[in-house]
C-alpha positions as CSV (number, residue, x, y, z in Angstrom):
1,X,137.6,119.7,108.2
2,X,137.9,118.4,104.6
3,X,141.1,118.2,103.3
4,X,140.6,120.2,99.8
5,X,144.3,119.3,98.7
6,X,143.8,115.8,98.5
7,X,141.0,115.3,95.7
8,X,140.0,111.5,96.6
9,X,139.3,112.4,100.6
10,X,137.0,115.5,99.4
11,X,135.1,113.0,97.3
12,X,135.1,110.4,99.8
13,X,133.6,113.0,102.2
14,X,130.8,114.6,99.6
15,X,129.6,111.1,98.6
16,X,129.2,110.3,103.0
17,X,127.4,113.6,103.0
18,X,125.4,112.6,100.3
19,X,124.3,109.3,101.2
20,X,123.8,109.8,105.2
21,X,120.1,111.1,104.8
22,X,119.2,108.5,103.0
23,X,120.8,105.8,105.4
24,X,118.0,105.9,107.5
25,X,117.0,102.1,109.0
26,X,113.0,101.4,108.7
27,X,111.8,98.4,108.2
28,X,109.1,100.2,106.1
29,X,110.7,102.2,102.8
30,X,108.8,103.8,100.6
31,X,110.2,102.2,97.4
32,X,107.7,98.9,99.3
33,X,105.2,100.5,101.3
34,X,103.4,103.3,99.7
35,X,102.6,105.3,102.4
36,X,106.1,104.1,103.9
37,X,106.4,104.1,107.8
38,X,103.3,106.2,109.0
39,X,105.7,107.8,111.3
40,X,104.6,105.2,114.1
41,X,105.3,101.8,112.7
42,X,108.8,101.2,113.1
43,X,108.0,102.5,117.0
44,X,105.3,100.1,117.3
45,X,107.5,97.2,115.5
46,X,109.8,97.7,118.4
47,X,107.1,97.4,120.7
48,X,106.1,94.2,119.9
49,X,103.3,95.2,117.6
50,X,103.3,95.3,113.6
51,X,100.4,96.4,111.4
52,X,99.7,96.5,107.6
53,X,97.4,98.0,105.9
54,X,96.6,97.4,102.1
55,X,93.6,98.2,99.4
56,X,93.8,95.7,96.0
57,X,91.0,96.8,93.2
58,X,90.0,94.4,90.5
59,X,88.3,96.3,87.6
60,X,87.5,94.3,84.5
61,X,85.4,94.7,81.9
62,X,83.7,91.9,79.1
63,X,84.7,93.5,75.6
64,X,83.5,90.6,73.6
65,X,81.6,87.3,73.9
66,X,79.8,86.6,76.9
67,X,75.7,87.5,77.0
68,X,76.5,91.0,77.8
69,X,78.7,93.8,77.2
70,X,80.1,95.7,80.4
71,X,82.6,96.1,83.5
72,X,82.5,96.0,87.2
73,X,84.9,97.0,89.6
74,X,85.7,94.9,92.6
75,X,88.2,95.9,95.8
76,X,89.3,94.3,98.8
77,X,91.0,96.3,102.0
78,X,93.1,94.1,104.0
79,X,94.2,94.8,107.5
80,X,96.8,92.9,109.3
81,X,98.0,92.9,112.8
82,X,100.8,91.0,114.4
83,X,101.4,91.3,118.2
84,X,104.8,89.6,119.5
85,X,103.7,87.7,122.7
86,X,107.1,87.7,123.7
87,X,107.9,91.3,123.8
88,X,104.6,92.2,124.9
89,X,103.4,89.3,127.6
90,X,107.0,87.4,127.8
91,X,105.1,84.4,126.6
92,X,108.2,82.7,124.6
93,X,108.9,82.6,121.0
94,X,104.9,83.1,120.3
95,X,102.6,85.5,118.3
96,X,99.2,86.5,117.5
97,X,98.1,87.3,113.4
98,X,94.8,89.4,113.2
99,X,93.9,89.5,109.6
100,X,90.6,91.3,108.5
101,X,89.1,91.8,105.1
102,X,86.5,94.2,103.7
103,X,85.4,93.9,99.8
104,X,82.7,95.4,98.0
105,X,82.0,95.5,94.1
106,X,80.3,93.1,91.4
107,X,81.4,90.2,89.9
108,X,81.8,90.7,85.8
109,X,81.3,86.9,85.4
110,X,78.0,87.4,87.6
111,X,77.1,90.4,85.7
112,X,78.1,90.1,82.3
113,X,79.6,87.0,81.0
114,X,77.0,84.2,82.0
115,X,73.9,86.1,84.2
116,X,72.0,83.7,82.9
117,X,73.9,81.2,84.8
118,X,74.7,82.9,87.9
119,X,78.4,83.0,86.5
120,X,80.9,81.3,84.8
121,X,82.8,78.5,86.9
122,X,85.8,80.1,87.6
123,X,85.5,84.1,88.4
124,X,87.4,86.7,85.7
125,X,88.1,88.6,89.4
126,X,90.3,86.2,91.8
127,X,89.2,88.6,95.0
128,X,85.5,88.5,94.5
129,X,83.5,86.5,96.9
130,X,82.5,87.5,100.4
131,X,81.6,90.9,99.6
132,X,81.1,92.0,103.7
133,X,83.1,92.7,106.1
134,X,84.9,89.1,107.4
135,X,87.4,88.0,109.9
136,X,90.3,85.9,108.8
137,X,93.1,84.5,110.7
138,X,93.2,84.5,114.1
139,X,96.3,82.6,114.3
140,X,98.8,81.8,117.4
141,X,102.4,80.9,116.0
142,X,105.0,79.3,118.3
143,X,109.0,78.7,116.5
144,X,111.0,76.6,118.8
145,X,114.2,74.6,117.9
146,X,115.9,77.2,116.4
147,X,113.7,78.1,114.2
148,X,113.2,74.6,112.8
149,X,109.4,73.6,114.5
150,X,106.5,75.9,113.9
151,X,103.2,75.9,114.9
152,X,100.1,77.9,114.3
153,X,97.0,77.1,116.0
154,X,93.4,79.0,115.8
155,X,92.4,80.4,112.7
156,X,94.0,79.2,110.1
157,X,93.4,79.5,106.3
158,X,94.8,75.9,104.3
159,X,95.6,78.4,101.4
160,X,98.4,79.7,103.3
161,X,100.7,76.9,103.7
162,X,99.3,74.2,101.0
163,X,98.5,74.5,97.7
164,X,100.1,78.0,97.0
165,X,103.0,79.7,94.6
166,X,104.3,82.8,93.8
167,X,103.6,82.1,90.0
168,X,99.7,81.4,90.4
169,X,99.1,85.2,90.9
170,X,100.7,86.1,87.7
171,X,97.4,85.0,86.3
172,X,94.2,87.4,87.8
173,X,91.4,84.7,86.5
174,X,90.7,83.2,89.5
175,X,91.3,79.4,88.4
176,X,94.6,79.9,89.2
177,X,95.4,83.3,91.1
178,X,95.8,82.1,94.7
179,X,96.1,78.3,94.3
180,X,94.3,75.7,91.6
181,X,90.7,76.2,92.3
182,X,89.4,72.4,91.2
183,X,90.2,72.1,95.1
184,X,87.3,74.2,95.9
185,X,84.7,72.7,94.4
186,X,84.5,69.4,96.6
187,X,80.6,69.5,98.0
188,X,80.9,70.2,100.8
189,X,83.1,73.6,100.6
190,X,86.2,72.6,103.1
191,X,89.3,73.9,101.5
192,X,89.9,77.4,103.0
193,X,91.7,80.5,101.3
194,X,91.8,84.5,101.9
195,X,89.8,85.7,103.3
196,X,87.9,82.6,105.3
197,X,89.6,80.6,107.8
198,X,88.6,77.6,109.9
199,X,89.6,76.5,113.6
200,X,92.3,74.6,113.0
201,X,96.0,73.4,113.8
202,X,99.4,73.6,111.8
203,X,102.7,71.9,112.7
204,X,106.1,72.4,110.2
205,X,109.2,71.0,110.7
206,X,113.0,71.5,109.2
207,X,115.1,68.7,109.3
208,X,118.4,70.0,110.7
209,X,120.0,70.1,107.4
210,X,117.5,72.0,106.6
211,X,117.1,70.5,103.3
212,X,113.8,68.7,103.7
213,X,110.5,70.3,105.0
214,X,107.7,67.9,106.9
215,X,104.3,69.7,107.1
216,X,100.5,68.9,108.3
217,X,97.5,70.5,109.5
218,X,94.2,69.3,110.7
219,X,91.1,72.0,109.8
220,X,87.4,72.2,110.8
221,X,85.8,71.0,107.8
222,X,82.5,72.8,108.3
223,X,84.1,77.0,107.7
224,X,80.8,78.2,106.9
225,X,79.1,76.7,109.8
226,X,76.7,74.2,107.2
227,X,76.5,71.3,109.8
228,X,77.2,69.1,107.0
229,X,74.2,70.3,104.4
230,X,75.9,71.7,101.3
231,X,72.7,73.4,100.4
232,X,72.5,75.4,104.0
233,X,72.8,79.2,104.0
234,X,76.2,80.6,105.4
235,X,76.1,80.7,109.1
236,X,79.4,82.1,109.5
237,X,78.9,84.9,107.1
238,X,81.3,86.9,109.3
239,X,83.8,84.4,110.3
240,X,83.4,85.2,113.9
241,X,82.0,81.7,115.0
């Protein structure tokens, strides 16, 4: 029972009632996940097994300049998939990414800006390129030393850990969204972002102050599966090899 005679405890007590419904733990609220927990995830978190699922569209349009007038609209539907080894085979302090990407559309620079010239260097839309379906990261992680020592092995995309900021992808041209692009025009292609990866290894390192950070990574410098021709076609169009 409330006491009603004393003001400041009936307060106290509507403002408990209040808030309780909405003190509900998930590690998936709506106000950052759109279609919030699914009803399942937080489960399967606890389980050992985390999965994200998210669509980005790209429409743009050439308004003035170019060679022609027009727009395209380009997408890209991500799925993710993390499955904690430790919870789910009691391998230690270890986990498996799955990361898979579909995109379809047209390229506006491809279309409309320069189709005479198969484009414009750097694309207006940072997420076309690839436009299949395409597996990304297959990626083991192992933290050890509190924390301090990580490693990812398998898959890997460079992009991930070099060359990357949150600031780039306030620009959607993609010279910059993602990381600098003059990286990516070496001949042969080696450098590797979203969504194609490359066999590769990872190691990072804290000092114990925790005030430096050592990192390096040795990558399979053929993604595409060229053997070492630049002007081969694609042989890993899927990235499954």
């Amino acid at each position: 029972m409330t006491n009603r005679s004393n003001p400041s405890l009936y307060l106290t007590a509507l403002t408990l009632a209040l808030v309780a419904p909405l003190a509900a733990s998930t590690d998936y609220p709506s106000s950052d996940y759109l279609l919030g927990d699914w009803g399942v995830r937080d489960n399967w978190k606890r389980h050992g097994i985390s999965i994200g699922l998210n669509y980005t569209a790209e429409p743009m349009a050439n308004v003035s300049g170019g060679e022609v007038l027009g727009g395209t609209y380009g997408d890209n539907i991500a799925l993710d998939v993390n499955f904690d080894l430790q919870r789910l085979l009691r391998i230690p302090a270890t986990s498996l990414l799955i990361k898979g990407s579909k995109r379809d559309g047209l390229s506006v620079s491809e279309r409309f800006i320069a189709p005479s010239e198969g484009g414009n260097v750097f694309t207006v839309q940072e997420l076309y390129g690839g436009q299949n379906v395409k597996l990304a990261n297959f990626q083991f992680n192992t933290v050890l030393l509190d924390k301090r020592l990580d490693l990812s092995y398998g898959r890997l995309i460079a992009n991930d850990d070099f060359l990357r900021s949150p600031l780039y992808c306030q620009f959607v041209n993609n010279s910059f969204c993602g990381s600098p692009k003059p990286v990516f025009l070496q001949n042969p292609f080696t450098f590797t972002a979203y969504p194609l990866a490359t066999w590769g290894a990872r190691v990072r390192f804290d000092t114990p102050s925790r005030d430096w950070t050592i990192q390096a990574a040795v990558y399979d410098g053929d993604p595409e599966g060229k053997r070492g021709n630049p002007a081969s076609a694609n042989h890993n169009e899927h990235g499954t090899s």
